[in-house]
C-alpha positions as CSV (number, residue, x, y, z in Angstrom):
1,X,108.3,104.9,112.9
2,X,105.4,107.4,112.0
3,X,107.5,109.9,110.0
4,X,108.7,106.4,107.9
5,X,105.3,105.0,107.5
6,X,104.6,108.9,106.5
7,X,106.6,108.8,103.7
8,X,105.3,104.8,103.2
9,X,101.7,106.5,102.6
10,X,103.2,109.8,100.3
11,X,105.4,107.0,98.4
12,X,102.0,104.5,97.5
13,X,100.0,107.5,97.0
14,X,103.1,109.0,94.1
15,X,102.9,105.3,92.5
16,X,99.2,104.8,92.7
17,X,99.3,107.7,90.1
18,X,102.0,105.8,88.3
19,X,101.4,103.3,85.4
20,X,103.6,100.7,87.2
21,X,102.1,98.2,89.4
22,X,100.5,98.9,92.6
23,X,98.1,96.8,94.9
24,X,95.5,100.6,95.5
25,X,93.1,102.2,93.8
26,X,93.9,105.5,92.8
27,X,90.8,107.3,93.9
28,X,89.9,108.3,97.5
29,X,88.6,105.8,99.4
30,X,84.5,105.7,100.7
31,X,82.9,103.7,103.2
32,X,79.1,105.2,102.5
33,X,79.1,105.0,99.0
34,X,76.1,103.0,99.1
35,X,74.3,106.2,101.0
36,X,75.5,108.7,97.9
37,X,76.0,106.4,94.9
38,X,76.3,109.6,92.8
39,X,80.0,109.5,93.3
40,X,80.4,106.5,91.7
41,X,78.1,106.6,89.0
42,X,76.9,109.5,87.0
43,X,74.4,107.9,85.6
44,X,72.0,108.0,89.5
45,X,71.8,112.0,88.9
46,X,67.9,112.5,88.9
47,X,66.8,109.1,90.5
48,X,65.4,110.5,93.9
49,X,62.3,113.4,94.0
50,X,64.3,115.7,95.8
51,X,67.4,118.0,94.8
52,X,69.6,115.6,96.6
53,X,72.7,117.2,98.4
54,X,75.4,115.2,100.0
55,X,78.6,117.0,102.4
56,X,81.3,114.1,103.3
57,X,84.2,114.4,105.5
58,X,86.5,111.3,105.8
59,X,90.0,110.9,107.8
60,X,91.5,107.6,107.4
61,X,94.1,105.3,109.6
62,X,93.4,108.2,112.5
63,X,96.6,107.9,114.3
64,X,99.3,108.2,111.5
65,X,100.7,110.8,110.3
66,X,100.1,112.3,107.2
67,X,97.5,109.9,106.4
68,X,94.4,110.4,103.7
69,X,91.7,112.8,104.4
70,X,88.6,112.9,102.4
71,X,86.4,116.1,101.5
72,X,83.3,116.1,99.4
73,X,79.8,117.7,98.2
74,X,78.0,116.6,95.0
75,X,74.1,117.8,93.9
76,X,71.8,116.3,91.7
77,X,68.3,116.9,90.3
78,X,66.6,115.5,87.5
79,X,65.1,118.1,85.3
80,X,62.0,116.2,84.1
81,X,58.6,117.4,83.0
82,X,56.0,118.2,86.0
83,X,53.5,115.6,87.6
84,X,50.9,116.1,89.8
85,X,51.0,112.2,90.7
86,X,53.7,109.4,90.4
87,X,51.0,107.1,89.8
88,X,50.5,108.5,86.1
89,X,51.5,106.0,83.9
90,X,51.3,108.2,81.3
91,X,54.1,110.5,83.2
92,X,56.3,107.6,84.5
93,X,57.2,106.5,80.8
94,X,58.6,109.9,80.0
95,X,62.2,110.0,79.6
96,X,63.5,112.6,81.9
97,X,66.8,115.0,82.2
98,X,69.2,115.5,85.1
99,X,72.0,117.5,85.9
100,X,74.8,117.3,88.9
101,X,78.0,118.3,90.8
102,X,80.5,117.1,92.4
103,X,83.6,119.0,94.4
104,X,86.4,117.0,96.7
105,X,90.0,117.3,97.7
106,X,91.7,114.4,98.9
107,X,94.9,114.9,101.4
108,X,97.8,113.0,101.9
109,X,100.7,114.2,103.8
110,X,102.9,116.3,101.0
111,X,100.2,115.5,98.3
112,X,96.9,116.3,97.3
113,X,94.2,115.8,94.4
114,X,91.3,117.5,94.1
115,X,88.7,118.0,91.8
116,X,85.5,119.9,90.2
117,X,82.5,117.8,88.2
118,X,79.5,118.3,86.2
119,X,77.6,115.6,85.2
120,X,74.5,114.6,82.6
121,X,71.9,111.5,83.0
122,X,69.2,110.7,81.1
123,X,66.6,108.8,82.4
124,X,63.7,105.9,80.9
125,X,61.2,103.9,81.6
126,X,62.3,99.8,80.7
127,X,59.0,98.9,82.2
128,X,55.9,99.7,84.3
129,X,58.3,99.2,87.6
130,X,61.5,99.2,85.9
131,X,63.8,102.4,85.0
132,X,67.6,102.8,83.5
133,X,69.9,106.2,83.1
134,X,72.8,106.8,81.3
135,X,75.2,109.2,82.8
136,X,78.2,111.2,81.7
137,X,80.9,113.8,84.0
138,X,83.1,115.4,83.3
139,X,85.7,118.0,85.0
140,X,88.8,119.0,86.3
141,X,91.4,116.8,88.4
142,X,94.5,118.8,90.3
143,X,96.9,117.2,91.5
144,X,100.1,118.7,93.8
145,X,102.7,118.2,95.9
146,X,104.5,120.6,98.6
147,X,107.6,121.0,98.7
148,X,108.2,122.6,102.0
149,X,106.8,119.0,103.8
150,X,108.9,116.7,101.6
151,X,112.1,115.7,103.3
152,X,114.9,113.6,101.6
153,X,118.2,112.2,102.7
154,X,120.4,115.0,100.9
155,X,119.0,118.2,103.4
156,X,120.7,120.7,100.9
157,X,117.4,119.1,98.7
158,X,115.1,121.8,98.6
159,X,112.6,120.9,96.5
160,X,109.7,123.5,95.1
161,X,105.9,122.6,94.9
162,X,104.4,121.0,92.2
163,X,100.9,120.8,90.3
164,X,99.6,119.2,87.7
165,X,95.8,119.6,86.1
166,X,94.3,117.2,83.5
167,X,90.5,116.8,82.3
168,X,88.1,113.8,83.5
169,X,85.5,112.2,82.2
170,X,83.7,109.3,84.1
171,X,80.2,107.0,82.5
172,X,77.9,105.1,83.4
173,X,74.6,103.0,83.7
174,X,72.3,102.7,86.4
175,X,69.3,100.4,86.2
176,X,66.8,100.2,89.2
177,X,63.4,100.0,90.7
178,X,61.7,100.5,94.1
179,X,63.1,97.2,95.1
180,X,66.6,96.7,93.7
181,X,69.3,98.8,91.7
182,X,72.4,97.8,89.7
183,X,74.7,100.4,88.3
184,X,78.3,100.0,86.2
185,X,80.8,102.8,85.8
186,X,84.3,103.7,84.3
187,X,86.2,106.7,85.8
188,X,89.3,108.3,85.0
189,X,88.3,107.5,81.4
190,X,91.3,109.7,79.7
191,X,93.6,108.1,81.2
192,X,95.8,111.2,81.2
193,X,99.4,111.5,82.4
194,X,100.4,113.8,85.1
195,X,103.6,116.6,84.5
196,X,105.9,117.0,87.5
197,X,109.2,118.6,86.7
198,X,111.6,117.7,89.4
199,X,113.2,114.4,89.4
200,X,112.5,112.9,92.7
201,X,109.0,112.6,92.0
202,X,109.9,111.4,88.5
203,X,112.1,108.4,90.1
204,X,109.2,107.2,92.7
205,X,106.2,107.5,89.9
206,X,107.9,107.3,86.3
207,X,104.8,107.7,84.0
208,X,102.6,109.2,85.9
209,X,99.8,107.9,84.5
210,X,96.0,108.3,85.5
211,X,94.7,104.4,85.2
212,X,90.7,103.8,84.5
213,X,88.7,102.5,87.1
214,X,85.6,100.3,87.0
215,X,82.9,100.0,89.2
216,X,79.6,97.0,89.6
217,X,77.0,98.0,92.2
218,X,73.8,96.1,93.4
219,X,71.9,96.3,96.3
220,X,68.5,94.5,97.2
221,X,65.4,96.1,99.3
222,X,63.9,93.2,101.2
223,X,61.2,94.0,103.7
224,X,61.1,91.6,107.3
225,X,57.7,93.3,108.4
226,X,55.9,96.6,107.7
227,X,58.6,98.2,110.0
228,X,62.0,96.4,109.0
229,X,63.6,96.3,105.9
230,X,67.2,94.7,104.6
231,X,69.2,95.7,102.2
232,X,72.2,93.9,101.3
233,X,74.0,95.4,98.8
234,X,77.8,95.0,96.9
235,X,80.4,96.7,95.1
236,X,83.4,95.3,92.7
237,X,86.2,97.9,92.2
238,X,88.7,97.0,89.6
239,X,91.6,99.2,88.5
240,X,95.2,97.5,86.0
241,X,97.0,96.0,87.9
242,X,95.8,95.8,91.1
243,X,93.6,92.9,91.8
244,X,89.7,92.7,92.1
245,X,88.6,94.4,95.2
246,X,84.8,93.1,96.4
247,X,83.1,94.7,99.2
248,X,79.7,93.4,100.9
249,X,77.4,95.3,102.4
250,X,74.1,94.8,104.7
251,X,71.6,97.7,106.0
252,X,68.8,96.8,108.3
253,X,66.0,99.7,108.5
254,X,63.9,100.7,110.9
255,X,60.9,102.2,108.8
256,X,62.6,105.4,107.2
257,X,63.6,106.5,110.8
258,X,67.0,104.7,111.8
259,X,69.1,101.9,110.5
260,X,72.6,100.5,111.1
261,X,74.5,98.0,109.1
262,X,78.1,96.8,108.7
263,X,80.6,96.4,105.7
264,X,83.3,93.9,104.5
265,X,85.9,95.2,102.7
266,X,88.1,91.9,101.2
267,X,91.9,92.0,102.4
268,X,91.4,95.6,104.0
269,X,88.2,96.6,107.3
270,X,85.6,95.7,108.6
271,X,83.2,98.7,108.5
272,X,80.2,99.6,110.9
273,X,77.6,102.0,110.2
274,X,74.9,103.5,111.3
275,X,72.3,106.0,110.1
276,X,69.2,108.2,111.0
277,X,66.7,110.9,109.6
278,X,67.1,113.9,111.7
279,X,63.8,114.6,109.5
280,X,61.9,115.3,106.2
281,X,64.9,116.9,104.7
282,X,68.0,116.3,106.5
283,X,69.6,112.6,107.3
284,X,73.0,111.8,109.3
285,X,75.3,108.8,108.7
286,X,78.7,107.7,110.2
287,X,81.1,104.9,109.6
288,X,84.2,103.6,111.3
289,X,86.5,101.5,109.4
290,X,88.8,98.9,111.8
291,X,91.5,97.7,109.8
292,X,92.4,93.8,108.7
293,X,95.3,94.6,106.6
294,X,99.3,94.4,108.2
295,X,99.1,98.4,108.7
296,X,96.2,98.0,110.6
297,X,98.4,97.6,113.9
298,X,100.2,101.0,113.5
299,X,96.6,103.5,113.2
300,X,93.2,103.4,114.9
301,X,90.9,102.9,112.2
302,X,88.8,105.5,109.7
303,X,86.4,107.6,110.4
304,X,83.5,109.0,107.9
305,X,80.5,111.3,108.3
306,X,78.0,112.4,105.6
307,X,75.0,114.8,105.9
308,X,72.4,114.7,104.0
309,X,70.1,116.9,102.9
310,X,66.6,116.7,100.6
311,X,66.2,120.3,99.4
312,X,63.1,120.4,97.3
313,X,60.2,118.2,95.7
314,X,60.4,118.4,91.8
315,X,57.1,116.1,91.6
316,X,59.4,113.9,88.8
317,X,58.2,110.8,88.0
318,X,60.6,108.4,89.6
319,X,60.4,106.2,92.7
320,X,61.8,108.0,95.8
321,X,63.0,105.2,98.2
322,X,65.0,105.1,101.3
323,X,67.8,102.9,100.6
């Protein structure tokens, strides 16, 4: 049963690439996006007063084999002029610059993707509270298959790697204040098609082609007391032709010490999570993901840590908040 839901997992990840219907996004899957939204949206580069580096490591439907596993670290900084004090009006309506990175590989029994970023924001006032960015990436995707783990029904089917390499570009706009943010995205904007030679893979993922995704995010800051603070927040994915995927999202804060919050992802897990800051410049988060969909019986749910870390004050003129 695992070595056929094995090849289940590398068959949905080969036509997830294809241009032919299929019910998953193409991307790697995050439960803590709403703790890095940088790698959704180029467009939050700069938005903190810290150089703000995120490490990610994500193993998902622990249990069966060959199933995804999720590397990341992205960087960001905004590159804006010097202030001595936020509070300068003067110095809050400056536009400002900011610059970031982003490296991942993304398993999946035989297959793999992985990929190098650099992204561009700039960033303006709207009003005295009230700040947008625009935000562009752009890099390199690789994608590949080994041979030596593929196994068909012909054994005298020996079958060399492959590996295909296409340019990215993602956008986006990010709109936010110390009390709320919204942000919208498009990734995967070149649609490009992936090259692989031998015919098996051509038969399972005819077309190969890279389909854009689209991202909404939105999340609310709502103090309780001067110690407790809620933040509900929610993201629709959309990606041709799979349907609409929504997932809701609720943080409860303890000061900017602790919090724990849970997520529902529609037709797919539940998530839990929970969050502290270890201190001034280094924060720790986990997740575990129990399934709700009909695969959920044969693994034991995902599994996602992210560390944080705030390297440096820049003194910018934007409003750092713990969401």
């Amino acid at each position: 049963m695992k070595r056929f839901l094995q090849h289940l997992v590398f068959i949905g990840m080969l036509t997830g690439f294809a241009a032919r219907p299929a019910q998953a996004q193409q991307q790697a899957q995050y439960s803590q996006y709403m703790n890095n939204n940088y790698i959704l949206n180029p467009a939050v580069a700069g938005t903190e007063d810290v150089i703000d580096v995120k490490l990610s490591y994500r193993t998902q439907w622990t249990g069966l084999e060959g199933a995804p596993k999720t590397y990341y670290a992205s960087a960001h900084s905004s590159l804006g002029r010097q202030q001595k004090s936020k509070q300068n009006m003067h110095g809050w309506r400056r536009g400002f610059h900011a610059l970031g990175t982003m490296l991942y590989n993304d398993v999946t029994g035989p297959t793999s993707r992985a990929g190098i970023y650099g992204s561009y924001a700039y960033n303006i006032a709207l009003t005295r509270t009230l700040r947008a960015a625009l935000g562009v990436s752009a890099g390199m995707q690789q994608f590949a298959i080994d041979g030596q783990q593929l196994r068909f029904h012909d054994p005298n089917n020996h079958p060399g790697s492959q590996a295909a390499r296409v340019p990215d570009a993602t956008v986006g706009l990010w709109v936010y204040s110390p009390t709320f943010y919204v942000g919208a995205s498009a990734a995967q904007l070149l649609g490009n098609q992936l090259d692989f030679s031998y015919a098996q893979v051509n038969r399972l993922a005819p077309g190969n082609a890279l389909k854009r995704h689209y991202f909404v995010t939105g999340g609310l800051r709502v103090p309780l007391s001067s110690d407790w603070v809620l933040v509900p927040s929610v993201l629709v994915k959309s990606v041709r032709p799979a349907p609409i995927s929504i997932d809701l999202n609720a943080k409860l804060k303890y000061r900017d010490l602790i919090w724990a919050g849970g997520s529902l992802r529609a037709f797919d897990a539940v998530v839990a999570l929970v969050g502290l800051n270890l201190n001034e410049y280094t924060s720790l988060s986990y997740s575990y993901d129990a399934g709700t969909s009909k695969l959920a019986g044969y693994h034991w749910g995902s599994h996602e840590v992210l560390l944080g870390l705030r390297l440096k004050k820049t003194q910018v003129v934007c409003p750092q908040r713990f969401w």
